[in-house]
C-alpha positions as CSV (number, residue, x, y, z in Angstrom):
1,X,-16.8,-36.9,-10.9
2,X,-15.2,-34.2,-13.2
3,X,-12.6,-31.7,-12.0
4,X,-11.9,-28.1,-12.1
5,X,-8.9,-26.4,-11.3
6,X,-9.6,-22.7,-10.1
7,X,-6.9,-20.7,-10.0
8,X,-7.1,-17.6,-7.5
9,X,-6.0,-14.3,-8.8
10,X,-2.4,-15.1,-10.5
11,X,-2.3,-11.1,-11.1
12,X,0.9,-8.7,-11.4
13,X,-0.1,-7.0,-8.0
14,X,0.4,-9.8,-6.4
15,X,3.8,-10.9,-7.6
16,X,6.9,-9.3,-6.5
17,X,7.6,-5.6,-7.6
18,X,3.6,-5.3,-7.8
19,X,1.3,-2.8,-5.5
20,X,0.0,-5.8,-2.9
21,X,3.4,-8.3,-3.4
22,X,3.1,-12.2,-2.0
23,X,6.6,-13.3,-1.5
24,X,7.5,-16.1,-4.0
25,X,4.3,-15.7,-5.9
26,X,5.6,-15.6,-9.7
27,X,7.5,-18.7,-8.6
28,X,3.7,-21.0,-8.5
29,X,3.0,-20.1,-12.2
30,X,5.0,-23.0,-13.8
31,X,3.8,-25.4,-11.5
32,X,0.1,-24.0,-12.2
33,X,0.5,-24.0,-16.0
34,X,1.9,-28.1,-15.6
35,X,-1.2,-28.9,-13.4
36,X,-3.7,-27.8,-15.6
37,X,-4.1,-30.6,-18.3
38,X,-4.9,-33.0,-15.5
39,X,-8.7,-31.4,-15.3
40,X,-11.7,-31.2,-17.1
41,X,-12.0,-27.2,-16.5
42,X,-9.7,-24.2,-15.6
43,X,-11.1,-21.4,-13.6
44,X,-9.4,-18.0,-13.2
45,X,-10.3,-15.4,-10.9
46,X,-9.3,-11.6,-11.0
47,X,-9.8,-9.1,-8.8
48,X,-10.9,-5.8,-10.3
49,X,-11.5,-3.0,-7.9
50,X,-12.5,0.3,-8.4
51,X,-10.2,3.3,-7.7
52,X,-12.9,3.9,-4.8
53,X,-12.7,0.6,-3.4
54,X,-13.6,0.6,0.1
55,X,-11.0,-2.2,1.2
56,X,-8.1,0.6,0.2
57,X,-6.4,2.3,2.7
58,X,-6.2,5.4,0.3
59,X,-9.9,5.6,0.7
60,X,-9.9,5.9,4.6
61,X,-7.7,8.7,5.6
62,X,-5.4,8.8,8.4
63,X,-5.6,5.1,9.0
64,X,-2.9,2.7,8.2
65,X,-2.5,-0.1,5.3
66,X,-3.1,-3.7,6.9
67,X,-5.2,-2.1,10.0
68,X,-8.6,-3.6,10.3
69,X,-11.8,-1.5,10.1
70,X,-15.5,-2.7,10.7
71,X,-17.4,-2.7,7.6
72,X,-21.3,-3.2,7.4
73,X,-20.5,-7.1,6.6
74,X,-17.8,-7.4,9.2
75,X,-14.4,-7.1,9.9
76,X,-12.1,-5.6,6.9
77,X,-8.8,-5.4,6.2
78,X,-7.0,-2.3,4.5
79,X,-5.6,-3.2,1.5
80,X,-2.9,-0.7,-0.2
81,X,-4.7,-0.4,-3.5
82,X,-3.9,-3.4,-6.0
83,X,-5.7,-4.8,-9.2
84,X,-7.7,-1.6,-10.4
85,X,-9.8,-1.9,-13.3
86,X,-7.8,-1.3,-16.1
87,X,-4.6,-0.9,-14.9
88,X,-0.9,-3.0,-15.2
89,X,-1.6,-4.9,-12.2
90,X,-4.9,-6.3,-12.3
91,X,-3.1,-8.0,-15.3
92,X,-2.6,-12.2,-15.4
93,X,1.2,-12.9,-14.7
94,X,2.4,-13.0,-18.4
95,X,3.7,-16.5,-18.2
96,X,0.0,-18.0,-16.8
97,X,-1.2,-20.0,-19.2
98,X,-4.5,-18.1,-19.9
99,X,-5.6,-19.5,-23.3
100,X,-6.5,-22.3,-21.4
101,X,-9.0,-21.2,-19.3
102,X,-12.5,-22.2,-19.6
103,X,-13.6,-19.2,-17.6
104,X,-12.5,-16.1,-15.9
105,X,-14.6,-14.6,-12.8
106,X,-13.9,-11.1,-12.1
107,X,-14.8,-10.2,-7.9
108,X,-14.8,-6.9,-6.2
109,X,-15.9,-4.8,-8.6
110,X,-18.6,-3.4,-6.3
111,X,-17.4,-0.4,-4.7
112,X,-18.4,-0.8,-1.5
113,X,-17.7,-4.7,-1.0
114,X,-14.6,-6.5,-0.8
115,X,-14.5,-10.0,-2.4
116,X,-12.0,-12.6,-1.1
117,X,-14.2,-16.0,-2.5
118,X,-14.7,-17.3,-5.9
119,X,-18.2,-17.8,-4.8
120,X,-19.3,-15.0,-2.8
121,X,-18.9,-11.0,-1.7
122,X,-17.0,-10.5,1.8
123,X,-21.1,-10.5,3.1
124,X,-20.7,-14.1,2.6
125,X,-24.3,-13.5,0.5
126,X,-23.7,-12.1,-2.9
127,X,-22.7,-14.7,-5.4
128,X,-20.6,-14.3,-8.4
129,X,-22.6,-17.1,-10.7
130,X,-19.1,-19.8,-10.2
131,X,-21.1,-22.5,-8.3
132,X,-24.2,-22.4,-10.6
133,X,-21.4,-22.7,-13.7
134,X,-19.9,-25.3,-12.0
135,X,-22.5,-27.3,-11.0
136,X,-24.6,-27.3,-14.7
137,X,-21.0,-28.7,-15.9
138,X,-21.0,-31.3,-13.6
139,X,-17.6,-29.9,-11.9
140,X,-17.8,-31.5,-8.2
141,X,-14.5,-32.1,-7.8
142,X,-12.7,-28.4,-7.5
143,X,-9.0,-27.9,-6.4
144,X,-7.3,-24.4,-6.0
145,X,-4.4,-22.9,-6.1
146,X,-2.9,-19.3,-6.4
147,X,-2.7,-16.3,-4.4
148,X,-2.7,-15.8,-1.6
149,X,-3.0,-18.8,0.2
150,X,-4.3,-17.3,3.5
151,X,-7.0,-15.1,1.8
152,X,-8.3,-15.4,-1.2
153,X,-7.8,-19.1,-1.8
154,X,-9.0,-20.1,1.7
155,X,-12.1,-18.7,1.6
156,X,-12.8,-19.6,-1.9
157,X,-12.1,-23.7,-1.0
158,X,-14.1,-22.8,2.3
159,X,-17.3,-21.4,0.8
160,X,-16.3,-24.8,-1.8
161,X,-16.6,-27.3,0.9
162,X,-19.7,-25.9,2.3
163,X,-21.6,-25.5,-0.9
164,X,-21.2,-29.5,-0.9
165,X,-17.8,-29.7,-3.9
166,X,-15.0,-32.0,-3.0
167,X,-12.2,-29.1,-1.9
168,X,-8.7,-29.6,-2.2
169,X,-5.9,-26.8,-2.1
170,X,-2.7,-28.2,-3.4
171,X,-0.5,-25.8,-0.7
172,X,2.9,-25.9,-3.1
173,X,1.1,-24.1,-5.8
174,X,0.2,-21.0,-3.2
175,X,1.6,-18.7,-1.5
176,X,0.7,-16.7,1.2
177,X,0.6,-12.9,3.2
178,X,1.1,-14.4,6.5
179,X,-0.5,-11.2,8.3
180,X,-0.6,-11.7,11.8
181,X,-0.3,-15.7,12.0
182,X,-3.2,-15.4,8.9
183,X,-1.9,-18.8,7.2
184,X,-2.0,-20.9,10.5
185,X,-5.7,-19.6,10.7
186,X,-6.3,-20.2,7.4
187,X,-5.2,-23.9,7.3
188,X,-7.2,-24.7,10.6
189,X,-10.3,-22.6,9.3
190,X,-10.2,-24.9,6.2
191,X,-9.2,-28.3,7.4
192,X,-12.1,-27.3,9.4
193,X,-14.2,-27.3,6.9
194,X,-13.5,-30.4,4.8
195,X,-10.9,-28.6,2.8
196,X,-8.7,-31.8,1.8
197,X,-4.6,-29.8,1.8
198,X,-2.4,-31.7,-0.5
């Protein structure tokens, strides 16, 4: 069974001094970089939003960043805006060893959609083409790490495990938000689901 390692949004916003800071997130990069010569395939995500991005508080006056808001496809979180197109932020930590990725998937790029998964839009429908890559290289065996533990890397090993791929999420190279008890939830939802946390 060959092995991917996807590695979830290792961006400048989400390092300290950036818009949408994990604490302790520039301190996984090393650890990243070391793991990656143990797998057949590196996968990076990058989120890449529009100015207009729906998830941005910005975009929604009078209501606070990190309130939730119903969106047509459920329950959103406000954002303050991070990673847009173009910008310093939505920028790879400098140290991430990105020559060595096989591929890079860029999600929520559509304006009105947020995009927490590797494999889908937050409508839990809309792929981003990484299982169909996956699967015609024979990568079955997938294990993530990166930021932030609680969102964007639990629901990418989630969707994993049920789209049938061995899921593992080695929890030492994440970090997490923590908002409102989020990386409690987030380790039940994916033990849950078959996610294997190493």
């Amino acid at each position: 069974m060959a092995k991917a390692l996807i590695v979830i949004d290792m961006q400048l916003d989400f390092c300290p001094g950036g818009r949408l800071a994990v604490a302790g997130g520039d301190e996984i990069v090393a650890p990243i970089n070391d793991l990656m010569a143990d797998y057949d395939a590196v996968v990076l995500t990058q989120d890449w939003h529009p100015h207009d991005h729906a998830s941005f508080a910005d975009n929604h006056p009078g209501i606070a960043a990190f309130s939730q808001v119903e969106m047509p496809y459920g329950p959103q979180v406000l954002w303050p805006a991070h990673c847009v197109i173009g910008s310093v932020g939505a920028g790879f930590h400098p140290t991430l060893a990105v020559d060595c990725a096989d591929l890079v998937i860029r999600k929520g790029f559509r304006p009105q959609i947020d995009s927490y998964s590797a494999f889908f839009e937050n409508d839990r429908r809309t792929p981003t083409g990484l299982a169909g890559y996956l699967r015609e290289r024979g990568l079955d065996d997938l294990t993530f790490v990166g930021l932030a533990h609680d969102f964007c890397v639990a629901w990418s090993a989630i969707d994993a495990a049920k789209l049938g791929f061995s899921a593992t999420v080695i929890e030492g190279a994440t970090r997490a938000i923590d908002l409102h008890g989020s990386r409690e939830a987030a380790r039940d939802g994916m033990r849950n689901a078959g996610v294997t946390l190493a």
